[in-house]
N, C-alpha and C positions, 0 to 999 in steps of 0.2 A: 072731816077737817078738809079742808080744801087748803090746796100748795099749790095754784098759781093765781086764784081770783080770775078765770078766762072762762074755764070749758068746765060746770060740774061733772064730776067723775060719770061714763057712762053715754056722757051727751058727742063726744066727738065720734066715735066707733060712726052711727047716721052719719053725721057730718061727711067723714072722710069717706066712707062707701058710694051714699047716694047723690052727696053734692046739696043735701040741704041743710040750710038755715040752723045754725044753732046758738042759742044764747051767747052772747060774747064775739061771734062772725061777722066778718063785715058782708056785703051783699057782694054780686060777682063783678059789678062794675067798677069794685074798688078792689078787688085782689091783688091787681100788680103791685098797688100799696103795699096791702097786707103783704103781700112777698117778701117783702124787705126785710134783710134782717134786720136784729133791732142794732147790732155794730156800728149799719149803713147809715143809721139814721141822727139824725139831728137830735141832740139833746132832749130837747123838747117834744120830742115825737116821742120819747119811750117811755114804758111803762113808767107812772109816777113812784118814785122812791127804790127803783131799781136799777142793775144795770143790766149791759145787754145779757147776762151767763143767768141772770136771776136773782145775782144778790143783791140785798140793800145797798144804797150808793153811797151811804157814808161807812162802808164797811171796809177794810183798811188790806191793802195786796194779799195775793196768796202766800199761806205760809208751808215753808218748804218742811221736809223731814231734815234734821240734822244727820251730820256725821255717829255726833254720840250715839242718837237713838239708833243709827244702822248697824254700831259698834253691838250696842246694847242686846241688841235679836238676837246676835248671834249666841251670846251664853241661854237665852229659852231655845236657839236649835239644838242643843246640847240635852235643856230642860226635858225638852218635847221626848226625843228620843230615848229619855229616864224614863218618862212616864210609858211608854209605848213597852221597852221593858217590862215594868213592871206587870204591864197588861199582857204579854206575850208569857210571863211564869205562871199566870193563872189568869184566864177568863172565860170563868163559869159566871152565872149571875152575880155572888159574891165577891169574884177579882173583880168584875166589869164596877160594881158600885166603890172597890177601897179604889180603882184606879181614877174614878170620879172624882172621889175627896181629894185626892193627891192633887187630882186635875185643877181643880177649880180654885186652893190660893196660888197656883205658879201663875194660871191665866189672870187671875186678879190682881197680883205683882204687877206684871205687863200691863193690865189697862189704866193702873193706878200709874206709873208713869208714863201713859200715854196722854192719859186727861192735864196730867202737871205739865207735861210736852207744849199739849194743844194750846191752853189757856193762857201760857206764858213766854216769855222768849226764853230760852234757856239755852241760846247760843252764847251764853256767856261763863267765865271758869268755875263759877260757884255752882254755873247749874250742870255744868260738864261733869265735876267730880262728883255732883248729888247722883245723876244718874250713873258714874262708874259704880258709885258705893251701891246704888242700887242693884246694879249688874251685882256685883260681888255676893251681894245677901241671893240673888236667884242663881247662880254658882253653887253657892252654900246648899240649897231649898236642892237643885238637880241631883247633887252628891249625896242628899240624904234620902233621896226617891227608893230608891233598891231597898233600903232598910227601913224604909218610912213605917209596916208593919212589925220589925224588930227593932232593934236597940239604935236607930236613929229617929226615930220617931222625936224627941226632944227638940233635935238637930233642925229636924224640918221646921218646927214650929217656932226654931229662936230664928231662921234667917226668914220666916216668913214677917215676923214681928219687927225685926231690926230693921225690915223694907218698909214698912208704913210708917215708923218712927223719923227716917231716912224721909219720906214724903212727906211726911207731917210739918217737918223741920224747913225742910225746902218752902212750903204754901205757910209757911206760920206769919209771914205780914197779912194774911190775908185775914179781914178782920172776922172772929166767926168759925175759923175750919176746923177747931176742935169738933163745933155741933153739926157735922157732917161725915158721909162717909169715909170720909179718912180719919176723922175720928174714933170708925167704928172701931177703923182697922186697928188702932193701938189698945183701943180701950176694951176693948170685947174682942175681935177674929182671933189677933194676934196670943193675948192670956189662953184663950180657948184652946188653940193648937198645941202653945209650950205645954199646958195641963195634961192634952189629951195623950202626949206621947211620954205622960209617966205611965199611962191608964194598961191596962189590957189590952189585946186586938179587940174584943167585941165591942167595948163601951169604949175604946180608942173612935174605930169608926163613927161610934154615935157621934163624940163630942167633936170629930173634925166636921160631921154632916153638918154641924148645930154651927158651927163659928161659918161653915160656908154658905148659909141660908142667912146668916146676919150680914156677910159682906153683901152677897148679889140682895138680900131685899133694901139695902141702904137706899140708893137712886129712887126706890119707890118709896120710903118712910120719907126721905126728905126731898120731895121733889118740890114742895113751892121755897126752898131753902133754894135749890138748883138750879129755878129760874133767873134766878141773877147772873149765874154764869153764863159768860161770852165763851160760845163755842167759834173755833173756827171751821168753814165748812169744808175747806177742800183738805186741809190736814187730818183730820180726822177719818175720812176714808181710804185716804191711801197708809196707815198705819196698819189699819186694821187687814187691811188688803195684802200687807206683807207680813201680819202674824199668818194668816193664813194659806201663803206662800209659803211659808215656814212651815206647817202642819203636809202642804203637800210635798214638798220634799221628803217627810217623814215618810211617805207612800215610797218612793223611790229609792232611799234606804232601804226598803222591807223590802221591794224587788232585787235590787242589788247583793243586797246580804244573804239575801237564800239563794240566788241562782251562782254566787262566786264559790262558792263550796260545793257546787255539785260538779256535776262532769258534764253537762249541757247535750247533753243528747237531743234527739228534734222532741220529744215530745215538751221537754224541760224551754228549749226555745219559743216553742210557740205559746207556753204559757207565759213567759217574760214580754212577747208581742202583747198580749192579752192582757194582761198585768200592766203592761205601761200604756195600753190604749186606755183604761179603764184609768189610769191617773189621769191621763191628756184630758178625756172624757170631762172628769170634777172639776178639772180646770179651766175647760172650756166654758163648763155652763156658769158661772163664776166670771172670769175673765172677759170674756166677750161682750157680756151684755151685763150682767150684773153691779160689775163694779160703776160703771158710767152710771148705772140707775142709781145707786145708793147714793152717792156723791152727789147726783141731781134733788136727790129728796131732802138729803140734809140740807142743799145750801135754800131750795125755797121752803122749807119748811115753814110752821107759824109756828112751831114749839123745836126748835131742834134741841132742847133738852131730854123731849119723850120721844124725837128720832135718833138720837142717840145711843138713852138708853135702851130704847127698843129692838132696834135694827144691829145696831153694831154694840154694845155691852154682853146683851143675850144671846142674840141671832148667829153672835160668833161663836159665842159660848158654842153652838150646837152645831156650827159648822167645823170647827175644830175638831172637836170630838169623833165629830164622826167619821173624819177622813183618817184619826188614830185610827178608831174602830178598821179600818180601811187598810191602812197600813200592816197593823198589828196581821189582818185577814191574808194578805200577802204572802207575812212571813210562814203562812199554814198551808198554802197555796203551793206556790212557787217553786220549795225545794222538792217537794213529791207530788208532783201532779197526777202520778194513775193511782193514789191513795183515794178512795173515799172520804170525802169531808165530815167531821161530826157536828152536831148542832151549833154545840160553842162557835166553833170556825164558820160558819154558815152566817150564823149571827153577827160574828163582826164583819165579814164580810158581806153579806146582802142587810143586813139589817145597817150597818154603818151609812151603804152607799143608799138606803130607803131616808134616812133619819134626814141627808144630807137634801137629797132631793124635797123631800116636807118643809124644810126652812126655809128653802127659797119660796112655797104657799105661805108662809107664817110672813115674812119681809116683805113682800111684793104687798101682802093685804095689808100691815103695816104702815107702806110706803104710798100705795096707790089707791088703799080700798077695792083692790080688784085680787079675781082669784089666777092664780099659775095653772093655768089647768093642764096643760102638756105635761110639767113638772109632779103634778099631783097625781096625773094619771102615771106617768112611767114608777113611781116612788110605786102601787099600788100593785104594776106590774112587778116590781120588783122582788115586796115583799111576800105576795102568792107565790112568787117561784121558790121563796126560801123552803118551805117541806120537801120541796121535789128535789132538792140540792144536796140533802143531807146523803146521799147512797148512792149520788153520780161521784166521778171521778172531779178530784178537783181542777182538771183541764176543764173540762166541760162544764164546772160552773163559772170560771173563769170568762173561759170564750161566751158563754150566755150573757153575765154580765157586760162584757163588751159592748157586742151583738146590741144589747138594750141600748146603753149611753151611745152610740153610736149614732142609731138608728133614731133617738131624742133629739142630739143635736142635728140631725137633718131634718126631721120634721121643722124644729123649731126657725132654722136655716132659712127653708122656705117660707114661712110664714112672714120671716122680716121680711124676705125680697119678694115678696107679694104685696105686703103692706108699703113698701115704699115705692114701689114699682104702680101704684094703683092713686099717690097722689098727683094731681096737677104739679109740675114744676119741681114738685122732689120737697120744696119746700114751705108749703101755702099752711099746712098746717102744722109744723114743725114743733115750732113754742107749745101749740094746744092739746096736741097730741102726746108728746113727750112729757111735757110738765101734771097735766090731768093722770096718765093713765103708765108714762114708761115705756110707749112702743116707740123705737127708731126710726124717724121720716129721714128724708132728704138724703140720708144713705150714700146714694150715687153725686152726690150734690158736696158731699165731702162735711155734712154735719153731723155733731157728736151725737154716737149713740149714747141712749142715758135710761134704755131699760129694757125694751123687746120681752119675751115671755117668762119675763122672771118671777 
């Protein structure tokens, strides 16, 4: 799939090294041209049917995040921190899967009004109160987390039901959305869930597995349904970018709540250093370079319905998770660091901060057709070190983990400021490079990064 029509994937790496000729390049006597950005330029000089950021030019201002939706997060940071619970009373392989199912209709709540968000305006009263009422039913969904195994079980599945009916009602001029995934949500996830918290714990889990493989495969049964939908591109990355600002806070909870009940002696200190390097760490590789690159893929995309559901429906799915996973590892961590770790804790902790690092390989190829290999390689370091961790003291897997993400973000550091540092002018290949492949030119030049080794 090619997302700029300039440089096929692969051909600018020569380019930018050697200084030669690549498809789509103007020759060197016309570079100062080429320099220009396309802002500088004269209407008529710019790419045809775009503007200068990449979008279509009859594509209508950026759209902001509202008030509501900000209001809105904050009952899933509440959410989050249920589920992380829950994950914290048991996770052996069995908790790690019920806290899954639990997992996956709260995040599917949240993206189902995130998509009604994007596609519509809903800075207005009707769609203010749709989204309170939706907050309310994920209210509802968080307070029945703890119990969701026992005698709330019901509970979860009526407020997960009353939120897609809630959505439903909201998009019902929309002609059509019963036969679509929000339709799935009332007419199948939602039955599914109420049913399954009459059921047993065993066949409980099954039938919530069952209603949560019907929501996330919707986007894929009805994807030429979803090519009609106008996504917005810059709204849609910074949502998703502050659910999972939200999931890393939940890391910082798990540090705080273990270390406020101890007596913080140095050894307990320096695991709290360790513990919040290693949150900085997720956030960094994320924050930095990531989120500019997702935000650039969606907006030149030639399908942003399969960069959407790709990148951010999924990719979050599995970035969230694993910074729980993350979280959860913390609170195992933190309060007794000269304990020995046992596997479970090893697991959410190195296997969380492995999972998280492989998404960003899954995205980037995604987004670029290219592989994360820095990313790929450290996730590989990671999870070989997980055997050797289980019989060290939990300081010392700690500081290891560190140690790693630390030592990724500098590698990776240097690699932008090599790469930008090694173009003519900062910004000769800036468009070709960033839009093809996701690496940060012009850097020094003050232009946006939109991907470097994600």
């Amino acid at each position: 799939m090619s997302t700029t029509g300039e440089l096929p994937v692969g051909a600018e790496e020569s380019a930018v090294r050697t200084g030669e000729r690549s498809a789509g390049r103007r020759p060197d006597a016309e570079r100062a041209d080429a320099e220009r950005p396309d802002a500088e330029r004269p209407e008529a000089e710019r790419p045809e049917g775009r503007r200068p950021d990449g979008r279509p030019s009859g594509e209508p201002p950026e759209k902001r995040v509202t008030w509501a939706e900000l209001y809105f997060d904050l009952i899933f940071v509440f959410a989050i921190t249920q589920v992380s619970g829950l994950l914290h009373h048991r996770h052996d392989p069995l908790g790690i899967v019920q806290a899954l199912v639990v997992f996956v209709p709260v995040y599917w709540c949240w993206v189902g009004t995130t998509v009604q968000a994007n596609i519509r305006d809903v800075d207005t009263p009707r769609d203010r109160l749709g989204i309170l009422a939706v907050g309310f039913t994920g209210l509802v969904m968080a307070l029945a987390v703890p119990g969701a195994y026992g005698n709330r079980g019901v509970l979860l599945g009526a407020g997960y039901w009353a939120a897609r009916v809630v959505l439903l009602l909201l998009l019902a001029r929309i002609p059509g959305v019963w036969r679509g995934p929000y339709g799935v949500g009332v007419l199948v996830s939602g039955p599914l869930l109420v049913a399954g918290g009459l059921l047993p714990e065993g066949p409980r889990v099954c039938l919530w597995a069952l209603a949560a493989l019907c929501d996330l495969s919707g986007p894929v049964v009805f994807r030429r349904k979803l090519a009609a939908v106008a996504y917005h591109p810059s709204h849609m990355p910074e949502r998703f970018a502050l659910f999972l600002l939200v999931a890393l806070g939940e890391s910082i909870v798990g540090i705080g709540a273990s270390a406020a009940a101890v007596r913080l002696d140095a050894a307990e200190l320096v695991a709290v250093t360790a513990a919040f390097t290693i949150s900085a760490g997720l956030w960094w590789q994320y924050f930095v370079f990531a989120a500019d690159a997702m935000r650039h893929a969606v907006t030149v995309a030639d399908s942003r319905r399969d960069m959407v559901r790709r990148v951010f429906q999924y990719g979050h799915l599995a970035l969230a998770a694993a910074v729980i996973a993350v979280a959860v590892g913390f609170g195992e961590t933190v309060a007794d660091p000269r304990r020995a770790l046992g596997s479970a804790s090893v697991g959410l902790l190195y296997g969380g901060c492995g999972l998280y690092l492989l998404t960003f390989g899954y995205t980037r190829w995604m987004m670029f057709r290219s592989v994360a290999t820095t990313r790929i390689v450290a996730a590989a370091v990671v999870l070989a070190l997980a055997p050797a961790m289980v019989r060290w003291p939990a300081l010392a897997a700690l500081v290891t983990l560190a140690v790693v993400l630390v030592v990724l973000n500098v590698v990776e550091h240097r690699r932008v400021n090599a790469a930008a540092a090694g173009e003519p002018a900062g910004e000769a290949v800036r468009g070709a490079v960033g839009a093809a492949r996701g690496e940060p030119s012009g850097e020094a030049a003050g232009a946006p990064v939109v991907g470097g080794p994600v």
